[in-house]
N, C-alpha and C positions, 0 to 999 in steps of 0.2 A: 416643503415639509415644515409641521411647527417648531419651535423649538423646545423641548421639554422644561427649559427654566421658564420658558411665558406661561408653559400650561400649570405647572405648579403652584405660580405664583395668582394663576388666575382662572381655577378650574370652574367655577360657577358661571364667570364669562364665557368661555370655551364652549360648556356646554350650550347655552342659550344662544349662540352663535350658531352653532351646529343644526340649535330644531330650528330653525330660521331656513336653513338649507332642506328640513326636512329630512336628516340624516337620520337612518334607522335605527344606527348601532349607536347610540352613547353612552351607552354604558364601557364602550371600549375606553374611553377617558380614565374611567378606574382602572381597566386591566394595565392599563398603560403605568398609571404610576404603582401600580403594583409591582408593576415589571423592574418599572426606577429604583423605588426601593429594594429589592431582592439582589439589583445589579450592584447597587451601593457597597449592602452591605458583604458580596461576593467577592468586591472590587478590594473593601477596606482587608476583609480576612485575605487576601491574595496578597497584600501589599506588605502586610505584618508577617506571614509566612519568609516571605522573599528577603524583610527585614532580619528574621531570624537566622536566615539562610547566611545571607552577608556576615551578619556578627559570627554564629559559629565558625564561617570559614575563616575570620580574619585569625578565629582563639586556635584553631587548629594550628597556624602557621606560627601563632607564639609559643604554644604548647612542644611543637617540633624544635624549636630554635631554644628550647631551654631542654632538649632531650627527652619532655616527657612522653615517650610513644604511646604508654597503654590509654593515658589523657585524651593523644592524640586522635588515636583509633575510637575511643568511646564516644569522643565531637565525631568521625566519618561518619558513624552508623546514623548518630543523629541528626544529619546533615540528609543522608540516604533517605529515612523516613519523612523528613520535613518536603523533601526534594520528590516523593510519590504524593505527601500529599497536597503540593502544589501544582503538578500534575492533572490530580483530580479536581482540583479548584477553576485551573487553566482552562480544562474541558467542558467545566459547567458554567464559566462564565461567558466561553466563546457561544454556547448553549443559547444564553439568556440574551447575550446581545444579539444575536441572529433574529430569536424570537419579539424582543422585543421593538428592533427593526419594523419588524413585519407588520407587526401593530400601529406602528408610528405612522409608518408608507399606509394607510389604510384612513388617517384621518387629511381629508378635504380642509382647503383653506378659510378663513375661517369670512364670512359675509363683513364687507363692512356696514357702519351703523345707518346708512343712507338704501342699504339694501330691500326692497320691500318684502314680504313675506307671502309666500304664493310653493302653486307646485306643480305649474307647467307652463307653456309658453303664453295660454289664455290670460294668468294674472301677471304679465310685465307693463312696465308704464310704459306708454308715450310720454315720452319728454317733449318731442317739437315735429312739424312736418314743416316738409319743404318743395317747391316748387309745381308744377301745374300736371294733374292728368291729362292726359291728352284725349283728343275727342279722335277717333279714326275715321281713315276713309272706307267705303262701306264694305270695298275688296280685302280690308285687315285681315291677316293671317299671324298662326302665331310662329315664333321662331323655328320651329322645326320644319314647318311647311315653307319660310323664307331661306331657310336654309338650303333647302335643295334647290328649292325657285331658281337664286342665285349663284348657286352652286358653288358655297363657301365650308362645307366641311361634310365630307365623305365619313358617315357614321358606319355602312354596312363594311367599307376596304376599312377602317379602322377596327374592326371587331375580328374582320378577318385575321390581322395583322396581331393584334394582342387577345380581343376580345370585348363582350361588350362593357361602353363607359369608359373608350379608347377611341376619343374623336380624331379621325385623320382632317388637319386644316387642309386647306392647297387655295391656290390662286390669290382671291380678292377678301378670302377667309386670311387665311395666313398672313396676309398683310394686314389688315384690320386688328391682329392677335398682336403686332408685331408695334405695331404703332400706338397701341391702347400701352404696351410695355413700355413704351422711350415714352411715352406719356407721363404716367404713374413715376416711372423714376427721375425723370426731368423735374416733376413739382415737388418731388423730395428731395432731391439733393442741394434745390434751391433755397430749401426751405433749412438747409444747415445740415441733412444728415449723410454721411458718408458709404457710398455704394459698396456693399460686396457680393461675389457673386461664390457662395459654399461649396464644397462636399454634397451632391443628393441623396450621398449616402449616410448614415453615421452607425457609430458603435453603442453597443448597448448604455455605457456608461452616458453619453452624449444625450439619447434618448431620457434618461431615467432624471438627469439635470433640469429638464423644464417639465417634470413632470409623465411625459405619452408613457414612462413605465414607473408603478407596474399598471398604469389604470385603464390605458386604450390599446393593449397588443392586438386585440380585434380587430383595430382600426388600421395598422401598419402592415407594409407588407415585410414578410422578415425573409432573409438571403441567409438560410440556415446554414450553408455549409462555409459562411464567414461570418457568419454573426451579427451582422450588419440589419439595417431596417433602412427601407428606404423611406424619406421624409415625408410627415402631413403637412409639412411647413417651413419656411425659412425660418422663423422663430426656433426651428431647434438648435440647429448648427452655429445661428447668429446669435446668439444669446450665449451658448457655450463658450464663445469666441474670449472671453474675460473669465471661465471659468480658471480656479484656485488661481485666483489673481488678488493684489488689493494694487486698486485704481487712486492715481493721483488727483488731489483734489483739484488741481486745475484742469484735471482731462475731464471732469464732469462739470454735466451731464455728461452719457453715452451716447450719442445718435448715432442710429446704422438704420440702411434700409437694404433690400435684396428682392431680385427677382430669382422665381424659379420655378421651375415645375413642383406640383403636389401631389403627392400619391395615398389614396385613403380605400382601401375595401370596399368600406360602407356597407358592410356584410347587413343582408336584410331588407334590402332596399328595394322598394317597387313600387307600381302604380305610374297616377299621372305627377306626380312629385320629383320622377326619374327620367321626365320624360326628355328628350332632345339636352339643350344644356344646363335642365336644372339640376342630375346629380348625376355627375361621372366620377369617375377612378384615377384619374389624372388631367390636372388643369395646372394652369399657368396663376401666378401670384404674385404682386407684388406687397412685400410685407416692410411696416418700422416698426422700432425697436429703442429703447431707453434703457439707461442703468443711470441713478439719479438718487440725491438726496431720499432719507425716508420724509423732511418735511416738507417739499416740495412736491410730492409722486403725484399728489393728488389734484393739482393745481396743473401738472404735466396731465395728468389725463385727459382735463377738459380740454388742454389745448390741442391735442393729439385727437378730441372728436372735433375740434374747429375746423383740424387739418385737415380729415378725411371727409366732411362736411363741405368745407368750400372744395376739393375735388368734386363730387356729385353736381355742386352748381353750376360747375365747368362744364360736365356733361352735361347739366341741360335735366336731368331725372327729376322726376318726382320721389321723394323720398320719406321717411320716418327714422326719426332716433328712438329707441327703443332702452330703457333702464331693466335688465334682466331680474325677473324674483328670485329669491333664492333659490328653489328647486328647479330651476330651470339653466342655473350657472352654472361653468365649465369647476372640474375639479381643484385647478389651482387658482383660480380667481378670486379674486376681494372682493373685487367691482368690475361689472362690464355691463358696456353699451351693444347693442346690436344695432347696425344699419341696414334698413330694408328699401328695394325700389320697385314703386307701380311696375308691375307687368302689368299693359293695357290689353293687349291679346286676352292672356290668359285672367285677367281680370283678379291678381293676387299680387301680394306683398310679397319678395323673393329678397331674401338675407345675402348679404353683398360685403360684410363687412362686422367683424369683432374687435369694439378697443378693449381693455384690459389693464387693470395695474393687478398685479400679483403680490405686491408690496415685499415680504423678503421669504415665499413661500420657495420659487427657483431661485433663487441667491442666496440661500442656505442650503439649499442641495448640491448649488455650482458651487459654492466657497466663493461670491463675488463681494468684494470689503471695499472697504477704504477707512483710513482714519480721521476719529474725530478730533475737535479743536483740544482734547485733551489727550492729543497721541495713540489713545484709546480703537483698536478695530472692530469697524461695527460694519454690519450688514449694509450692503443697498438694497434700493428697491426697484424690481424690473416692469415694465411696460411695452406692452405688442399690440401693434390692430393692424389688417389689413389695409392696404392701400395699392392695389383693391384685388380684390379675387375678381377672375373675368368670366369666367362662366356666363353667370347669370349678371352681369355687368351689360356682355354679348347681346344676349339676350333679350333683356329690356332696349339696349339699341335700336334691334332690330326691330324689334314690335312696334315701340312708343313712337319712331319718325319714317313709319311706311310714308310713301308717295306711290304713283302711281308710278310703277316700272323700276322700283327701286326705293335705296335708303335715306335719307338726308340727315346726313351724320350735322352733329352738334360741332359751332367752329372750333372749338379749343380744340380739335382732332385735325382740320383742316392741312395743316402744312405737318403733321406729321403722315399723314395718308397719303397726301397728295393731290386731293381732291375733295370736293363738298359731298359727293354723293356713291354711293354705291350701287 
């Protein structure tokens, strides 16, 4: 969320930011400090009322203590009156800030200045490519049809069981799912950041911290009769984890990383885009996570695509970094990278990976601080990307190192699998 002194102080910015994104509404910028102003000045007449209130009550109690009752009584009534219309005041300020709430939750983060300008997936940079498409053998099949081949993930007894875009693993699947996780987390923890393993579930308030409310309910599934949502991400619960905290400055940076299942809707979804494991309803993830200087965040970011970068090498993938346009960025983001890898089967670029710095869009909503060198508490700044979503992870595995009779896994998998091939 912004914070209303930056937009004040820099509404011209704000805006030009915003069509950068492509946002429709900017004109809410004005309603918004409309809103500011009106609450100002509801807030100052609240405060002088209440002032008023105090002094009389104090004259009341001198007026009584020198005997003067009828003095006394004539301060009650004026007290009564001031005390309805403070009241009235109370209700229409609670009013305004409700309202003006609502306005504020509705403006998107704002692009940083490196962001290019665009308004779909078509206009995003390449940043860099990496590593070799693979040439197949002539019996190449894509993952859904190796999938049964092999007989590593039962899609129809998972539909049964929940429904579709509810992959049941089993056997040489499930081990694959299993060791791609001790994977992911082993090169993370080594790398400095600290395992946890959340809540799948969280509370509204947890939710609304990094953002998924009020902007993606579509996308969660909500457990109405406790209010609960179940997660599109470890990014929610792990992020929360330092909410209304202020952080020592020797405890930063933050690093946390987490695996977990993800559960998203995806209301709308179909075609060959949904097909086998390019878009289900619940997958497996491993995610990091920073809380970090704001003059550093940026300099974390790139290292944080280095990191999820040299993973992909490890695999062996053919890959693209991808610089998001604005119209195509996530709603609480400044800056994100997208990572995509060859599927050779299917002959497409399939998205594997979002880094992100939010800069203090969710650490102004969590309340996550720290002080500065002048005592001073100031905002951090947050950072999340995948490492890595396995889906489509899976997926290009399978395709990219068919052999005949089977897989030929990449070695950085070798001794967590067990074996070179599947």
């Amino acid at each position: 969320m912004l914070q209303i002194s930056f937009i004040r102080q820099n509404v011209d910015f704000v805006k030009e930011r915003l069509s950068v994104r492509n946002y429709a509404n900017i004109g809410i910028v004005d309603t918004i400090l409309a809103l500011d102003d009106e609450l100002r000045k509801i807030k100052f007449e609240t405060e002088s009322i209440q002032a008023n209130i105090n002094s009389a009550s104090k004259e009341i109690g001198m007026l009584m203590g020198k005997g003067e009752k009828e003095g006394a009584e004539s301060k009650k009534q004026e007290v009564g009156y001031l005390k309805d219309e403070l009241t009235d005041k109370s209700a229409k300020l609670h009013e305004l800030e409700v309202d003006f709430q609502k306005h504020l939750l509705m403006l998107p983060n704002l692009p940083h200045c490196s962001v290019p300008k665009g308004k779909s997936a078509e206009d995003n940079e390449v940043v860099r490519e990496g590593g070799k498409i693979p040439s197949l053998i002539s019996s190449a099949k894509p993952h859904w049809d190796l999938i049964k081949e092999l007989d590593l993930i039962d899609f129809e007894t998972g539909a049964k069981l929940a429904g579709s875009g509810f992959p049941l693993y089993k056997g040489k699947g499930a081990k694959l799912q299993r060791s791609l996780i001790q994977f992911f987390l082993d090169y993370n923890t080594e790398a400095g950041y600290t395992e946890y393993l959340p809540p799948l579930m969280v509370n509204e308030a947890t939710a609304y911290g990094t953002g998924q409310l009020p902007d993606k309910e579509g996308q969660m599934y909500h457990i109405t009769a406790d209010g609960l949502y179940l997660i599109p991400t470890a990014e929610v619960p792990v992020t929360n984890v330092f909410s209304n905290e202020i952080i020592k400055d020797a405890d930063i940076p933050v690093r946390m990383t987490a695996y977990t299942p993800c559960f998203r809707r995806e209301a709308g979804s179909f075609g060959s885009d949904v097909r086998g494991l390019n878009r289900v309803h619940q997958f497996d993830k491993v995610e990091i996570i920073q809380l970090v200087h704001p003059q550093n965040s940026y300099q974390v970011l790139e290292d944080m695509v280095l990191h999820v970068e040299k993973l992909l090498q490890l695999l062996e993938l053919p890959y693209r970094i991808l610089r998001l346009c604005g119209g195509d960025m996530g709603f609480t983001s400044a800056l994100t990278y997208d990572f995509e890898v060859y599927s050779a089967a299917q002959q497409k670029w399939l998205e594997v990976s979002s880094v992100s710095n939010f800069e203090t869009f969710q650490t102004n909503r969590m309340k996550i601080r720290y002080k500065d060198e002048h005592g001073k508490t100031q905002l951090l700044h947050s950072l999340n990307g995948s490492s890595l979503a396995l889906p489509r992870i899976v997926a290009s595995l399978l395709e990219n190192n068919q052999i005949e009779g089977g897989i030929q896994l990449p070695e950085a998998l070798h001794k967590y699998y067990g074996a070179t091939t599947i």
